[in-house]
C-alpha positions as CSV (number, residue, x, y, z in Angstrom):
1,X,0.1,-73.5,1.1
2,X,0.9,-76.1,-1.0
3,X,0.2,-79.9,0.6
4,X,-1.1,-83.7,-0.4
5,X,-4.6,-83.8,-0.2
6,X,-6.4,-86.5,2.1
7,X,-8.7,-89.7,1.1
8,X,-11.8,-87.1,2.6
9,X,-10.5,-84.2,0.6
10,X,-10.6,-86.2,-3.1
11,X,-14.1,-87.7,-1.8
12,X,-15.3,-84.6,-1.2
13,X,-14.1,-83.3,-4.8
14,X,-15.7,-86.2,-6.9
15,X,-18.9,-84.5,-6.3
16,X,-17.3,-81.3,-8.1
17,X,-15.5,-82.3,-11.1
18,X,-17.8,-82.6,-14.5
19,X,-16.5,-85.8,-16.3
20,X,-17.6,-83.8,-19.5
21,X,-15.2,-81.2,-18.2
22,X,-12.1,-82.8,-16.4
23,X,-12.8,-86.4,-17.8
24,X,-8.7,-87.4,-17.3
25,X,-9.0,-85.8,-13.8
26,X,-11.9,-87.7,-13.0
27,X,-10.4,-91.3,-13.8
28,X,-7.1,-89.9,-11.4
29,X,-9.9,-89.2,-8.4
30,X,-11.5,-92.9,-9.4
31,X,-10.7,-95.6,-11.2
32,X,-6.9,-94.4,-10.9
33,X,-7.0,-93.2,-7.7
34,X,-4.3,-96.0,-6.4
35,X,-1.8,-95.5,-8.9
36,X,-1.7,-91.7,-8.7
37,X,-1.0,-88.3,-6.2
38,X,-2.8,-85.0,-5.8
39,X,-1.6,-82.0,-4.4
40,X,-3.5,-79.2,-3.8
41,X,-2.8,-75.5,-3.5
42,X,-4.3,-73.6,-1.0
43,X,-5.3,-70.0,0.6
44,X,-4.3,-68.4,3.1
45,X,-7.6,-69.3,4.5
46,X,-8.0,-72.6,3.9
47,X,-9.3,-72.2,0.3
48,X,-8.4,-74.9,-2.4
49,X,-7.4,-73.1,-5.0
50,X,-6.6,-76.0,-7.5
51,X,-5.4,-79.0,-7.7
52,X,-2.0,-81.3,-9.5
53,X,-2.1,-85.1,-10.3
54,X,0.7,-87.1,-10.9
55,X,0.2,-91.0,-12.3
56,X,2.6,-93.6,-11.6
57,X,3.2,-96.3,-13.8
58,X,2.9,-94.8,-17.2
59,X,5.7,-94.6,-19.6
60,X,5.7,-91.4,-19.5
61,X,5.3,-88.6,-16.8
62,X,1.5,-87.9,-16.4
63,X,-0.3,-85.4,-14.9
64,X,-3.8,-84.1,-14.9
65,X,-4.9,-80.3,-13.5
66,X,-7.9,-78.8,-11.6
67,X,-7.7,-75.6,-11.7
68,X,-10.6,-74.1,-9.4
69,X,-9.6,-70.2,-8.9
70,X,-7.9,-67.7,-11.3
71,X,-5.5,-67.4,-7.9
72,X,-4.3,-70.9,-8.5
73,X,-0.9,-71.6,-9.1
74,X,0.2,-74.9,-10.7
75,X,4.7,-74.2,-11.2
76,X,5.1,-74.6,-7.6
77,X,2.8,-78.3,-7.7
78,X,4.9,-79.8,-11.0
79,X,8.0,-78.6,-8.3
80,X,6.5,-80.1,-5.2
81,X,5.5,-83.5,-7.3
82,X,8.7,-83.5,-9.0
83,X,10.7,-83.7,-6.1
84,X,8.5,-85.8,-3.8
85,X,8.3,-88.5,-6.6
86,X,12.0,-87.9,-7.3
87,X,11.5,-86.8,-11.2
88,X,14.2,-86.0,-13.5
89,X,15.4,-82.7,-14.1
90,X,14.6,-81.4,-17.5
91,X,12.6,-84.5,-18.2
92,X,9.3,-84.2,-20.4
93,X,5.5,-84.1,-18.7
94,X,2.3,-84.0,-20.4
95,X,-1.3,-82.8,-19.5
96,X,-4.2,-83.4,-21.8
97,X,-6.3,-79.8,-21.7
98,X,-9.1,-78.7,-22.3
99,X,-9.3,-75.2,-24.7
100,X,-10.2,-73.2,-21.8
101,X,-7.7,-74.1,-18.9
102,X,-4.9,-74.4,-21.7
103,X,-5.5,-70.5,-22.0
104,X,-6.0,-70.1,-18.2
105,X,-2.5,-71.8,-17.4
106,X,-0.4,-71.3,-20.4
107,X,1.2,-68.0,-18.9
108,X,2.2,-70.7,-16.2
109,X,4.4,-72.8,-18.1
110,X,7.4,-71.5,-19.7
111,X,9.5,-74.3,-20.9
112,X,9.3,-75.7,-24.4
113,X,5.7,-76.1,-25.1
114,X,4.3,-78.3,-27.5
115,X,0.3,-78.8,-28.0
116,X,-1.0,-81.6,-30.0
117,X,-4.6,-81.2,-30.4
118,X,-7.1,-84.0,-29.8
119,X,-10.6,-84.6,-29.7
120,X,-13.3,-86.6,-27.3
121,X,-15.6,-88.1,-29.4
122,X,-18.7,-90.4,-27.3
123,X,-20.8,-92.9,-29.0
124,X,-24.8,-92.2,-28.2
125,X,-26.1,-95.2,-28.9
126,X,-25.2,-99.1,-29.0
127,X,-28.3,-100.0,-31.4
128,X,-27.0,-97.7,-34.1
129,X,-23.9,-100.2,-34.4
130,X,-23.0,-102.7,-36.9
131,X,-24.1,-106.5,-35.7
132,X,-21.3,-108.6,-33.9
133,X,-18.7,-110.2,-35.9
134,X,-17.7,-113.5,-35.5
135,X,-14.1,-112.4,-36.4
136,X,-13.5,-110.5,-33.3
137,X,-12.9,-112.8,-30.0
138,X,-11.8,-112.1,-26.5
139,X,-8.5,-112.7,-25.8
140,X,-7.6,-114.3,-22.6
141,X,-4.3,-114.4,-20.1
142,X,-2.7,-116.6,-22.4
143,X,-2.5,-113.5,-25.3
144,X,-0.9,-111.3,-22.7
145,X,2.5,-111.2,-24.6
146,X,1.0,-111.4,-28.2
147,X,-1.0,-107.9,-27.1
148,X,2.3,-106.5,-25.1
149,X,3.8,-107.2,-28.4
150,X,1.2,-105.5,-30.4
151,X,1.5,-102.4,-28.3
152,X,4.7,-102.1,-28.4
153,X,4.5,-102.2,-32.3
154,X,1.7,-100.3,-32.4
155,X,3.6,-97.5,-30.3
156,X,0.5,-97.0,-27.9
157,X,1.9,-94.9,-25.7
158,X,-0.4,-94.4,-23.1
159,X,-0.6,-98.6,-22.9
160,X,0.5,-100.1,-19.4
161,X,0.3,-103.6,-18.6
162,X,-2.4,-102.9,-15.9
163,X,-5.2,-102.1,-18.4
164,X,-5.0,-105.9,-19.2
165,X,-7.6,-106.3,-16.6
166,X,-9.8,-105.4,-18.5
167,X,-11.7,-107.1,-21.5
168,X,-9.2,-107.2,-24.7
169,X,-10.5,-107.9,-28.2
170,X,-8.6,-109.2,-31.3
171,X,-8.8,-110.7,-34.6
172,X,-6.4,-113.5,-35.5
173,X,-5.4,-115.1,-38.7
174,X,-3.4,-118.1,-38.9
175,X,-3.1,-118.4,-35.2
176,X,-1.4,-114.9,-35.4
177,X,-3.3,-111.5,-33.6
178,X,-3.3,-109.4,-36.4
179,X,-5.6,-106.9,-34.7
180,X,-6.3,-105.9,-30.9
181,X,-8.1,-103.5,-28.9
182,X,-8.9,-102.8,-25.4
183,X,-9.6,-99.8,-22.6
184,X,-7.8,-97.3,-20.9
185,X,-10.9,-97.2,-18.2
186,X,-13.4,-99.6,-18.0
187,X,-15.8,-99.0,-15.4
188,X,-19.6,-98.0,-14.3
189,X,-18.8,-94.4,-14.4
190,X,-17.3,-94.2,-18.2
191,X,-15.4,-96.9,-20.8
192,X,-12.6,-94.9,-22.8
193,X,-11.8,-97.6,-25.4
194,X,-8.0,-97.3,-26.4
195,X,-4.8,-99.4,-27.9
196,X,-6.9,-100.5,-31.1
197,X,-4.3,-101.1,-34.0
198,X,-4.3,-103.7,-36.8
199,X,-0.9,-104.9,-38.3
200,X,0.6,-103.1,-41.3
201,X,0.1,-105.8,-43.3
202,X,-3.7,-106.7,-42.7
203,X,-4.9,-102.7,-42.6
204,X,-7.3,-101.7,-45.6
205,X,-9.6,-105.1,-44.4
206,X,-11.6,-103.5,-41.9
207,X,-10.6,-105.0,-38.8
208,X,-10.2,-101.8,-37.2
209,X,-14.1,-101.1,-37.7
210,X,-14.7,-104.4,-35.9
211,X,-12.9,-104.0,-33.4
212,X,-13.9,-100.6,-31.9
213,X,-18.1,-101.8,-32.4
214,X,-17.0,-104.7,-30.4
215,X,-15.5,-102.9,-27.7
216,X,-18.1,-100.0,-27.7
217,X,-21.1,-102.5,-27.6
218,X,-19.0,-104.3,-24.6
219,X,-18.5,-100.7,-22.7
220,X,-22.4,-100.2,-23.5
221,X,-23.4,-103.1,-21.4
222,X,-21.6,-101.5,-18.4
223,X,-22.4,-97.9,-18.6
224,X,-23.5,-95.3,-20.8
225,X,-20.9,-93.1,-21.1
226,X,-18.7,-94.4,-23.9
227,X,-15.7,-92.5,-25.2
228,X,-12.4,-92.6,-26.7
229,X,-10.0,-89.9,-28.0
230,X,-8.2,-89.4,-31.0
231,X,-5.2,-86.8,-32.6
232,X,-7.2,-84.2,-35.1
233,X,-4.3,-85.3,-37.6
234,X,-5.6,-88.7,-37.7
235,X,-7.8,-88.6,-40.6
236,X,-8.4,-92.4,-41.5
237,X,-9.4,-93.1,-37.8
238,X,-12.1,-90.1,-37.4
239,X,-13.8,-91.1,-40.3
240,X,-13.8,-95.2,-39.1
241,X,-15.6,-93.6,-35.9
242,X,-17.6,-91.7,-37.4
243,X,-18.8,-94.1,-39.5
244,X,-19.9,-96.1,-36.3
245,X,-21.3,-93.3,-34.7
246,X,-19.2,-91.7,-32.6
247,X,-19.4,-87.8,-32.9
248,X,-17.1,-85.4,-31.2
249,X,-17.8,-83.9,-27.9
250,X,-14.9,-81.7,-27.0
251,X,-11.2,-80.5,-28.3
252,X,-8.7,-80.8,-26.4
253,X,-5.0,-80.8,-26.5
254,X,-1.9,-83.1,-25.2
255,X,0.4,-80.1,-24.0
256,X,3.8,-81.5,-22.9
257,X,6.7,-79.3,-21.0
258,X,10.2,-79.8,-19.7
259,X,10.2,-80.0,-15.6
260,X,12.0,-77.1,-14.1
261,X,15.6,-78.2,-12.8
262,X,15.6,-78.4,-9.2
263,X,18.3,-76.2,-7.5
264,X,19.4,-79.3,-5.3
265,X,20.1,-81.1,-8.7
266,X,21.1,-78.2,-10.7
């Protein structure tokens, strides 16, 4: 049986997903619980088998899998999702896996697989940062379209105009933001820091370096579990966090796929 799950039900399941584990399904049962939809599949006798997010609002179509029984069955969830939320045909989603579901579902998912491996890496401990830097400032409502801007240049594209709740940092020369950073969560139960980029013209000064210390010793004030996560092919920016501290905690790996074509759009 396949069927949205209640307010009770994804209660009930925050006290059985690891954040370690099933961080990006975590932050869909919390702090992005508004924005997005579960459906579960379930036994024959009443067993919940496993469970598919969908998030609204991003700029591309995201979802984020619990997989709880070898029995589970995600096709018929991306199928029930895609056409209760009314998603293209043929259009592209992603997941972000973790080594050992990938293997678990990837006899699931037939159409045009691509992985793109990424890592978690946490920061320990705030004390072993650099001091503050005077450079880096908070940015206020008034830089909302100077960061938008950014973003869009920077090609961040898990960025959404919503995160700007959240503290932003920058760097600005000349009156110009030539660097910016900020979070895709921000909360009690874990800070992923995300859309940090510096202009081409201003990289090599080491703005970036700023930046993320600044935004992990602001996440540290707040709660302990500090995190962001980076593409293994970006070289230059493992080694920045590294230098700062940050050491890596799990692989994982952006999968995307092509959603089935419904028969009733075929």
């Amino acid at each position: 049986m396949l069927r949205s799950l209640t307010t009770s039900e994804l209660d009930a399941l925050l006290g059985h997903v690891s954040k370690d584990e099933h961080f990006l399904y975590f932050t869909y049962l919390t702090t992005r619980r508004s924005r997005s939809v579960h459906y579960g599949h379930f036994s024959e006798e009443g067993e919940l088998l496993g469970v598919l997010a969908y998030l609204r609002g991003m700029p591309f179509h995201a979802f984020s899998v619990l997989p709880l029984s070898d029995r589970f069955a995600m096709e018929p969830l991306v199928k029930r999702i895609q056409a209760d939320a009314m998603l293209p045909s043929g259009a592209e989603g992603s997941f972000i896996l973790s080594e050992e579901v990938r293997r678990r579902l990837e006899p699931q998912l037939h159409s045009n697989i691509h992985y793109r491996p990424l890592m978690t890496m946490m920061h320990p401990d705030p004390r072993s940062l650099p001091t503050a830097n005077g450079q880096v400032v908070p940015l206020k409502p008034e830089h909302k379209e100077s960061i938008v801007g950014r973003m869009r240049e920077f090609q961040s594209i898990a960025f959404t105009e919503e995160e700007l709740q959240y503290p932003c940092v920058g760097i600005f020369e000349d009156n110009e933001l030539v660097a910016v950073g900020g979070y895709h969560v921000y909360s009690a139960e874990a800070a992923e820091l995300g859309n940090i980029g510096t202009i081409a013209s201003r990289r090599g000064r080491g703005y970036g370096a700023k930046i993320t210390a600044e935004l992990a010793r602001t996440a540290a004030r707040l709660t302990s579990y500090v995190l962001l996560e980076v593409f293994n092919d970006n070289e230059p920016a493992i080694r920045l966090y590294r230098s700062l501290g940050f050491e890596q905690v799990n692989q994982l790996y952006m999968t995307s796929f092509r959603l089935p074509v419904l028969a009733e759009r075929a």
